[in-house]
C-alpha positions in Angstrom: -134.5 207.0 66.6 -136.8 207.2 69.4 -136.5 209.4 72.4 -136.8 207.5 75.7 -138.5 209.5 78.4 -140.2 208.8 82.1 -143.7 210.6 82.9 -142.9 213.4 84.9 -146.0 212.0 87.0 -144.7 211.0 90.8 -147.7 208.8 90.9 -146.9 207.2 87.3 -143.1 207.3 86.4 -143.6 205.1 83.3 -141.0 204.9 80.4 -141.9 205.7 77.4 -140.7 205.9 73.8 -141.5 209.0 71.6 -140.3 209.7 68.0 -137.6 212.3 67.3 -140.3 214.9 65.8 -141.9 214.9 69.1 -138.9 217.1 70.4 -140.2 220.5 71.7 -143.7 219.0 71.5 -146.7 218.5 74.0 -146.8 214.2 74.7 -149.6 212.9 77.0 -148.5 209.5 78.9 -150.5 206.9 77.8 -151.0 205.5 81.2 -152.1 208.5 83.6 -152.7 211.1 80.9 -150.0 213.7 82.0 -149.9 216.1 79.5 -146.0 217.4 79.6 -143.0 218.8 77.4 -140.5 216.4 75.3 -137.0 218.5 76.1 -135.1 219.9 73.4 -136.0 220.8 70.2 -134.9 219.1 67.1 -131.5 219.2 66.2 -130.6 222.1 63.4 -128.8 221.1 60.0 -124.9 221.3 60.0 -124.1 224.4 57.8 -126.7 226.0 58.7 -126.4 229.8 61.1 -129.0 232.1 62.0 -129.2 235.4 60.2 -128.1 238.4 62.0 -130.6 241.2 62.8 -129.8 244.6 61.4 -128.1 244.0 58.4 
């Protein structure tokens, strides 16, 4: 499913669809050519916990 975003541009403000990889990633608008930062990062596997430090 695609992630629907607007350029962050004031100037631009254009919608635009990015894939769900492209989460925590670097997209440039294909209009102005704002280079900026998709939010969030990909969401982690159920079951899944991070290890703890230390042990």
């Amino acid at each position: 499913m695609a992630v629907t975003l607007i350029c962050p541009n004031l100037k631009c403000r254009t919608i635009l669809q990015v894939p769900d990889g492209a989460r925590g990633k670097r997209v440039r608008c294909a209009k102005c050519g704002k280079t900026f930062l998709v939010p969030g990062a990909a969401p982690a596997k159920k079951g899944t916990q991070p290890a703890e430090a230390g042990k």
